[in-house]
KEGU-67597 format. One line per field, with one value per residue (C-alpha): residue in three letters; x, y, z; residue number from 1. Coordinates in Angstrom, 1 decimal, padded with zeros to 4 digits, m for minus. Each point is the difference from the previous one (the first is absolute). Layout:
% residues N
residuo <- [ala|...]
X <- [X|...]
Y <- [Y|...]
Z <- [Z|...]
num <- [NUM|...]
% end
This chain:
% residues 363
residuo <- [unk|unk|unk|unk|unk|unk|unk|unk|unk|unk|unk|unk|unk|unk|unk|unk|unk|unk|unk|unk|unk|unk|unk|unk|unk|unk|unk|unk|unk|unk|unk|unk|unk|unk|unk|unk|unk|unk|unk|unk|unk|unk|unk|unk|unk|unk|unk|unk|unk|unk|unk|unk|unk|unk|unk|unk|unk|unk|unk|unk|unk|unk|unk|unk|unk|unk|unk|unk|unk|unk|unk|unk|unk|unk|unk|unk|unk|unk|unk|unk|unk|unk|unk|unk|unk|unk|unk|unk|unk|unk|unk|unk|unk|unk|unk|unk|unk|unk|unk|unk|unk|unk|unk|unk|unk|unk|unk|unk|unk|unk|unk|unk|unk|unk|unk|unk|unk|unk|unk|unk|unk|unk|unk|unk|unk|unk|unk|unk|unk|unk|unk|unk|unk|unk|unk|unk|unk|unk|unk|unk|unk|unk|unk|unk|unk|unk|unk|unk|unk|unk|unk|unk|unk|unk|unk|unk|unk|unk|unk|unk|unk|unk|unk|unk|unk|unk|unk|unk|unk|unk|unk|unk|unk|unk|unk|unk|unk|unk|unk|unk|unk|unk|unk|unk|unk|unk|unk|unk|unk|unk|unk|unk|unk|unk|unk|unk|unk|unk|unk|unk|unk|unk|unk|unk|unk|unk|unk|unk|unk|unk|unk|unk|unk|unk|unk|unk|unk|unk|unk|unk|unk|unk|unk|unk|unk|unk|unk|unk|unk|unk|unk|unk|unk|unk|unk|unk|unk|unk|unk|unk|unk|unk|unk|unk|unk|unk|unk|unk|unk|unk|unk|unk|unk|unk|unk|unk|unk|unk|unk|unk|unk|unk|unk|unk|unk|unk|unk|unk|unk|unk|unk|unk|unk|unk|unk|unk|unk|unk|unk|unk|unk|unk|unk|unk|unk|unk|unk|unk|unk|unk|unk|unk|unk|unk|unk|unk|unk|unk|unk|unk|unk|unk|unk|unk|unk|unk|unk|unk|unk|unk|unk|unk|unk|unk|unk|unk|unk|unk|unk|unk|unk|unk|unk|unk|unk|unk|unk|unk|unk|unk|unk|unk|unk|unk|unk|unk|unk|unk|unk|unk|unk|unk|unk|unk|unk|unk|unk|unk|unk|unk|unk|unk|unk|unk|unk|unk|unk|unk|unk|unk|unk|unk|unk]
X <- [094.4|001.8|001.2|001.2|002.1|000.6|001.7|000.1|000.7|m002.7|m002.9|m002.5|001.3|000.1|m004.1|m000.1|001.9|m002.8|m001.6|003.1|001.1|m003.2|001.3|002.9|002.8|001.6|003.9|002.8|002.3|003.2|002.0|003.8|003.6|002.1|003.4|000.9|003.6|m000.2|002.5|m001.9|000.5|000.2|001.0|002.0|m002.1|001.9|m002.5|m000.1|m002.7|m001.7|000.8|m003.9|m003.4|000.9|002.9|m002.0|m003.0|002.4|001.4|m003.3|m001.0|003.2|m001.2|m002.9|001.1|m000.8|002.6|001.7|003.7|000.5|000.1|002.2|002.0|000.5|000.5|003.2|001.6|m001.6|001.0|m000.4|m001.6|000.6|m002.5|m001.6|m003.7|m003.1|m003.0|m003.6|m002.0|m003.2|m001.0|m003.7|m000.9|m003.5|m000.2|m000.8|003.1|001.3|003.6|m000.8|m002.0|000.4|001.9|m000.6|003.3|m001.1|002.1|m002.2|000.0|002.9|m001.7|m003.0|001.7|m002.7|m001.5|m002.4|000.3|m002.4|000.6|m001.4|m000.6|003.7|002.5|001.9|003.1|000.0|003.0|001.0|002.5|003.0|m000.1|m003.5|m002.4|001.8|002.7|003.3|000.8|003.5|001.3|m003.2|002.0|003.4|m001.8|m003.8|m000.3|m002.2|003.2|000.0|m003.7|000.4|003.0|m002.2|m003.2|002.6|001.8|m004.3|m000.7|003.2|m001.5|m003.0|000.6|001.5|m003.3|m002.8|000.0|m002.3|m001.2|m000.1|001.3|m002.1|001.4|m002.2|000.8|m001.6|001.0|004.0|000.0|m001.1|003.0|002.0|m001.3|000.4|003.7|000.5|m002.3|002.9|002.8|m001.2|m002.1|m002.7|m000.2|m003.4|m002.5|m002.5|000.6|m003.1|001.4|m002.3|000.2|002.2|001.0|002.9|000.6|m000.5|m001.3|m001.1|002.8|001.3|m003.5|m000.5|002.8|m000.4|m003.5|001.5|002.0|002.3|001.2|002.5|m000.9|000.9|m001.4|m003.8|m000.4|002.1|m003.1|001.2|003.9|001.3|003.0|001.3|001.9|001.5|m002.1|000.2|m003.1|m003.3|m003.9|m002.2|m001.4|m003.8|m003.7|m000.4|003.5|m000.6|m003.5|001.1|002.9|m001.8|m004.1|m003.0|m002.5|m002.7|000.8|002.1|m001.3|001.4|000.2|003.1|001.7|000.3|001.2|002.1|001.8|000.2|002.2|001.8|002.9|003.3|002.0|003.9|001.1|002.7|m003.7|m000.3|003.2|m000.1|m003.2|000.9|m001.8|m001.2|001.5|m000.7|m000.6|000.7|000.6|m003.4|m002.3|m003.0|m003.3|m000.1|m002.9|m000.3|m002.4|000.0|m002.6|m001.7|001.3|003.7|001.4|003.8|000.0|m002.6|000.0|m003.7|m001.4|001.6|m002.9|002.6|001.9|003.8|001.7|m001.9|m001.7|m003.6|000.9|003.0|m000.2|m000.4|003.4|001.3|m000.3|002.7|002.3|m000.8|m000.1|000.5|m002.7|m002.3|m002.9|m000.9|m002.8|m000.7|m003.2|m000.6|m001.8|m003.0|000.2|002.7|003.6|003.4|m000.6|m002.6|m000.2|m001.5|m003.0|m003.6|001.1|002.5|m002.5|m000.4|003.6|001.0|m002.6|001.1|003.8|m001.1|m001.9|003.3|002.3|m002.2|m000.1|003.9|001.3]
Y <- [m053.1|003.1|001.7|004.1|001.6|003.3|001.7|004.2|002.5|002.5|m000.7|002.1|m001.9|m003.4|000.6|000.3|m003.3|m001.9|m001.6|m001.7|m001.4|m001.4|m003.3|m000.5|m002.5|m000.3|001.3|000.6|003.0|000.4|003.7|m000.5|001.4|m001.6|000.7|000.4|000.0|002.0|000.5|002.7|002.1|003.6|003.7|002.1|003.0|003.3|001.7|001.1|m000.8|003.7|002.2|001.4|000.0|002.8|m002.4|m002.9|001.9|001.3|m003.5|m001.4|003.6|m001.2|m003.5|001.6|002.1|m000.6|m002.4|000.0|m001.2|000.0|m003.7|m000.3|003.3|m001.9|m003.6|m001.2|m003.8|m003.3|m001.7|m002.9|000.7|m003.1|001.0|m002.4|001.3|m001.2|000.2|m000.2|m002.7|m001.6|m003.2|m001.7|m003.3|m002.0|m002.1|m003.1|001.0|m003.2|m000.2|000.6|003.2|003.4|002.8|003.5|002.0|003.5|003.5|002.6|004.1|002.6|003.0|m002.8|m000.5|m002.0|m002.5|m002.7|m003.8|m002.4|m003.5|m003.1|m002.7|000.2|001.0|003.8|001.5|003.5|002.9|002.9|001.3|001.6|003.3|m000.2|m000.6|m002.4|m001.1|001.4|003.3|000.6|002.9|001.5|000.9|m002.6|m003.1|000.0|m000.1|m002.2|m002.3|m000.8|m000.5|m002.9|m001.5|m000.4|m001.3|m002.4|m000.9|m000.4|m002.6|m001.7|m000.1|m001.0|m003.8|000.2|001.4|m002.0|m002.8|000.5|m001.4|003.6|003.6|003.1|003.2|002.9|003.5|003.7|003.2|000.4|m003.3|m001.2|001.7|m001.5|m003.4|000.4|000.8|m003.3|m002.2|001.5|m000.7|m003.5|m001.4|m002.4|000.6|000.0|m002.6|003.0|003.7|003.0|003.3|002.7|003.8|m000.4|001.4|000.0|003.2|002.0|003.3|001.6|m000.5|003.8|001.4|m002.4|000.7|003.6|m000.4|m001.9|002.9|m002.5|001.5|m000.8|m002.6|000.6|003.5|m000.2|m003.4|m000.1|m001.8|m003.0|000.7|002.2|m002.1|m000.3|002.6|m000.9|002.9|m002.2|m002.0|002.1|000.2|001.4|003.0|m000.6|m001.6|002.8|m001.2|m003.8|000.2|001.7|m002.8|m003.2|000.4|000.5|001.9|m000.4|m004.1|m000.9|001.1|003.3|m001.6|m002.4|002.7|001.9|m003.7|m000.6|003.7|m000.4|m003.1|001.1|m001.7|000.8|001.0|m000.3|002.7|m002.7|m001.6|002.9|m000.2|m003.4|m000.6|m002.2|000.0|m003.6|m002.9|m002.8|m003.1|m002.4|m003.1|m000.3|m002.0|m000.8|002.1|003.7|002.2|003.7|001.9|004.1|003.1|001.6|003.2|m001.0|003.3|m001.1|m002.9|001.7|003.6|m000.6|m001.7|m003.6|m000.8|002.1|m002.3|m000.5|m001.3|m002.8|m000.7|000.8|002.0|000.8|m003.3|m001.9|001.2|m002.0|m003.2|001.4|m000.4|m004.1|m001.1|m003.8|000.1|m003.2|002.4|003.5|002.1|003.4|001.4|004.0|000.7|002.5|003.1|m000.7|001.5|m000.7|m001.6|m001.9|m002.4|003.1|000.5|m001.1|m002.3|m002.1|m003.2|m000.6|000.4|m002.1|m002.7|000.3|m000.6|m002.8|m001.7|000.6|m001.4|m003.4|m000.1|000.8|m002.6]
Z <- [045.0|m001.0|003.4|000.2|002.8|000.5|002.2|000.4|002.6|m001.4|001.8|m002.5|m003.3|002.3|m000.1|m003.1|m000.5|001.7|m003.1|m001.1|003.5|000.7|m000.4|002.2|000.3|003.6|m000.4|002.3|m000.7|001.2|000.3|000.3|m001.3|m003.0|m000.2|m003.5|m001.6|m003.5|m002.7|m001.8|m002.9|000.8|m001.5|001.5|000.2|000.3|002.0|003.6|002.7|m000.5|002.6|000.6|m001.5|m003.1|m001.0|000.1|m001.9|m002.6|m000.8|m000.6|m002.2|m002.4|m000.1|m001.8|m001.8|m004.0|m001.2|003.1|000.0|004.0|000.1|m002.2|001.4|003.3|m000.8|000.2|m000.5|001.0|002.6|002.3|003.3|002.5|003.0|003.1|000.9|002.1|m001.7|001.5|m001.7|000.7|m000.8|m000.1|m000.2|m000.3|003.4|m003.1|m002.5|m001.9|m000.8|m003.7|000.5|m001.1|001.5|m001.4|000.6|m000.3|m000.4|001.0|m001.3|001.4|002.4|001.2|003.8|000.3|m002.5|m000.5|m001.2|m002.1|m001.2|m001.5|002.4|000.7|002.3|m000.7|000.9|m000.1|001.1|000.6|m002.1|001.7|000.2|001.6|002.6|002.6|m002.4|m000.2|m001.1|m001.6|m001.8|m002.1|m002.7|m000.5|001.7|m001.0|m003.5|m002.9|m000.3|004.3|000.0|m003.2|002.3|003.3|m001.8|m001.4|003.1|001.6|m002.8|000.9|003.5|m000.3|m000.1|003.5|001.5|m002.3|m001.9|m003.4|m003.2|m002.4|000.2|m000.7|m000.5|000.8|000.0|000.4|m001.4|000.4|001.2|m003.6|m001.3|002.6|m001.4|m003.6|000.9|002.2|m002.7|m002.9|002.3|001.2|m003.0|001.5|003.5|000.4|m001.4|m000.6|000.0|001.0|m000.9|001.8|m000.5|m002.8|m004.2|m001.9|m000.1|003.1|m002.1|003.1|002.1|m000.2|001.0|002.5|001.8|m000.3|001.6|003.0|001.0|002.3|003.1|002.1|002.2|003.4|m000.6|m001.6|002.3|002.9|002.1|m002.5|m001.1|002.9|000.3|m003.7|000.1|m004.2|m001.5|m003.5|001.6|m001.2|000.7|m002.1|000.7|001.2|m001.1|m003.1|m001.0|000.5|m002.3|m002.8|m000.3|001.6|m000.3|m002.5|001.2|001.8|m000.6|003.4|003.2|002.0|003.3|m001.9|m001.6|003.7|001.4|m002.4|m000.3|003.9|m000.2|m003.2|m000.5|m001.8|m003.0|m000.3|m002.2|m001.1|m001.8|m001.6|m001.7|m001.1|m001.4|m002.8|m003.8|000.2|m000.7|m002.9|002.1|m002.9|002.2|001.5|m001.7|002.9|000.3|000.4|000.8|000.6|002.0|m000.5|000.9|m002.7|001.2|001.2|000.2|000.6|m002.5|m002.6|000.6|000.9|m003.4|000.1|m003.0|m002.3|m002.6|m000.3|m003.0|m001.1|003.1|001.3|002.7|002.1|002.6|m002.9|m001.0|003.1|m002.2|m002.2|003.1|m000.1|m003.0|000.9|002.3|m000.2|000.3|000.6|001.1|000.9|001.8|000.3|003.3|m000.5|002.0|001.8|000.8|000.5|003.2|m001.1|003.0|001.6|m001.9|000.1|m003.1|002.2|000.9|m003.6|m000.8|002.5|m001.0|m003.5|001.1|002.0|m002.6|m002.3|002.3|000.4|m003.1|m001.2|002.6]
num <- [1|2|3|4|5|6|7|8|9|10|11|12|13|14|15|16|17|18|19|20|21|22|23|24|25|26|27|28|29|30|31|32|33|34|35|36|37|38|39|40|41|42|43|44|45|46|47|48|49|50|51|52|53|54|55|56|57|58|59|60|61|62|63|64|65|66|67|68|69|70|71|72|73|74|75|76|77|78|79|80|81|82|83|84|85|86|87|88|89|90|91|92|93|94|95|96|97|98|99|100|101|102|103|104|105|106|107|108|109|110|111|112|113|114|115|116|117|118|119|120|121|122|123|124|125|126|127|128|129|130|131|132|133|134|135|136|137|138|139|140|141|142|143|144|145|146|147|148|149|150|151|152|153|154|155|156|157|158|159|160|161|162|163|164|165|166|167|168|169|170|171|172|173|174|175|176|177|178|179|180|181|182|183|184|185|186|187|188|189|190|191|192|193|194|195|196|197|198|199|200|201|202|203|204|205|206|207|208|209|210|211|212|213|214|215|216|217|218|219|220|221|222|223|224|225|226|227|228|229|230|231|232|233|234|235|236|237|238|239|240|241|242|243|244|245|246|247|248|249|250|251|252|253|254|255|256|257|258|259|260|261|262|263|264|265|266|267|268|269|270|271|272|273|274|275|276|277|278|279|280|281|282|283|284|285|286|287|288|289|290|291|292|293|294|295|296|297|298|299|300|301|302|303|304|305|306|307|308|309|310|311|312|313|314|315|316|317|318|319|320|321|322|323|324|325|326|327|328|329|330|331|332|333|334|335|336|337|338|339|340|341|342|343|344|345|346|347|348|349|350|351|352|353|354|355|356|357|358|359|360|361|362|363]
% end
């Protein structure tokens, strides 16, 4: 029988959630620190840690500027960053898990503090990146880039033998942490048995707008009942609720009561992110099942119309199977009425049914 777990910290959207619980598998999850040694691929970013809100506000008015060069204005070589960190991870396992089941490793989005988890009757390991939440937070700009997040997810795959023993590998991934994945899965070939790309196009055409519409603040500043003791001003919030719909939600399709929880727990965003957001990589080496999950109305990956086409594709996360072209198979399901974070919607027991059913399925 087909078993579903999830596990949230906003107690409106968990209601909504009740449908696809109702059938419930005993697990035992497990919060604890891994230490993880990375040799990451960085940029030396000649920018400073602004010095107050108006420098921080006109850095992010450059970055959207029409063809913009400030990236490129203030990268400087590559480098190699060697770095230790803790990072908070979670794991969850079915009180009845074989030793040939299925662990879901999931990334989740940038700026969610907190975040929810769904799986297949399997185990899954999810994280924290650094530069978030309970995890480790280095230098915003020099240490928490695209290329450090690729090296810990790596250095957590490596890992995970040590704390589970399992059959198959799912990689599942929301938002940024989709683009985090798609870098790992073009570093590291077949890593996973099965890939689910949420939140997620090739080309991320609303990127500039979105993050104009955040209007990040500092973060100690705008939420010092969360971040009072960061004091690197590179680490950001965005600015409120208004801010957070325009970017994350569809209305009236998600429930007001979980945009207020979630901007009240907002999490992060490393300027040093910012910076590095890479044009996605051709992950020729992996050849296993791939499916993608995106909103109708995605405003940072589809500028709010993801049905648009792009190049010969149907529509711009349809594009995304340009980026595997060995893959074994590939899908792509647009999400009705639904935003950027679409696990935050009305639509969200469906979606996750769908993925569920894809995942039994793919493995």
């Amino acid at each position: 029988m087909r078993s579903s777990f999830i596990l949230t910290s906003f107690s409106a959207l968990a209601l909504s959630f009740v449908s696809v619980s109702a059938q419930t598998t005993s697990y035992t999850c497990s919060e604890f620190f891994v230490p993880v040694n990375v040799s990451a691929a960085t940029i030396q970013l000649n920018v400073a840690a602004p010095q107050n809100q108006s420098e921080l506000t006109s850095i992010l008015t450059q970055l959207a500027w029409v063809d913009s060069t400030y990236v490129q204005d203030v990268t400087g070589s590559n480098t190699t960053l060697e770095a230790n960190y803790k990072i908070w991870s979670q794991l969850c396992v079915p009180n009845d898990f074989p030793e040939n089941g299925i662990v879901e490793f999931a990334i989740h989005a940038r700026v969610v503090f907190s975040s929810f988890t769904f799986y297949y009757e399997g185990s899954i390991f999810s994280f924290v990146i650094q530069g978030e939440g309970n995890s480790d937070k280095p230098d915003g700009i020099q240490d928490v880039q695209i290329g450090t997040e690729v090296a810990v997810a790596a250095a957590l795959i490596d890992n995970l033998p040590s704390l589970l023993q399992y059959g198959k590998i799912v990689g599942v991934a929301h938002a940024h942490g989709s683009v985090v994945m798609i870098a790992l899965i073009a570093e590291k070939g077949n890593i996973f048995d099965a890939t689910v790309l949420t939140s997620i196009a090739e080309a991320t055409v609303g990127l500039s707008a979105g993050l104009t519409a955040l209007d990040i603040q500092i973060a100690s500043e705008a939420a010092p009942e969360l971040w009072s003791d960061i004091a690197d001003t590179s680490y950001t919030v965005s600015a409120g609720p208004t801010n957070d719909q325009i970017t994350y939600y569809f209305y009236p399709f998600f429930d007001d009561d979980v945009l207020v929880e979630v901007q009240q727990t907002r999490g992060l965003l490393a300027l040093g992110i910012l910076l590095t957001l890479p044009t996605n990589s051709v992950a020729q080496d992996y050849t296993h099942p791939l499916s993608v999950f995106t909103g109708e109305h995605d405003f940072f990956m589809c500028g709010g119309d993801c049905d648009q086409p792009q190049g010969n594709f149907d529509s711009f996360p349809a594009a995304v199977q340009g980026l595997f072209p060995s893959a074994s198979s590939f899908d792509v399901n647009i999400v009705e009425n639904t935003g950027h974070f679409m696990f935050m919607h009305y639509s969200a027991p469906d979606t996750i049914s769908s993925i569920q059913t894809w995942i039994g399925q793919a493995v």
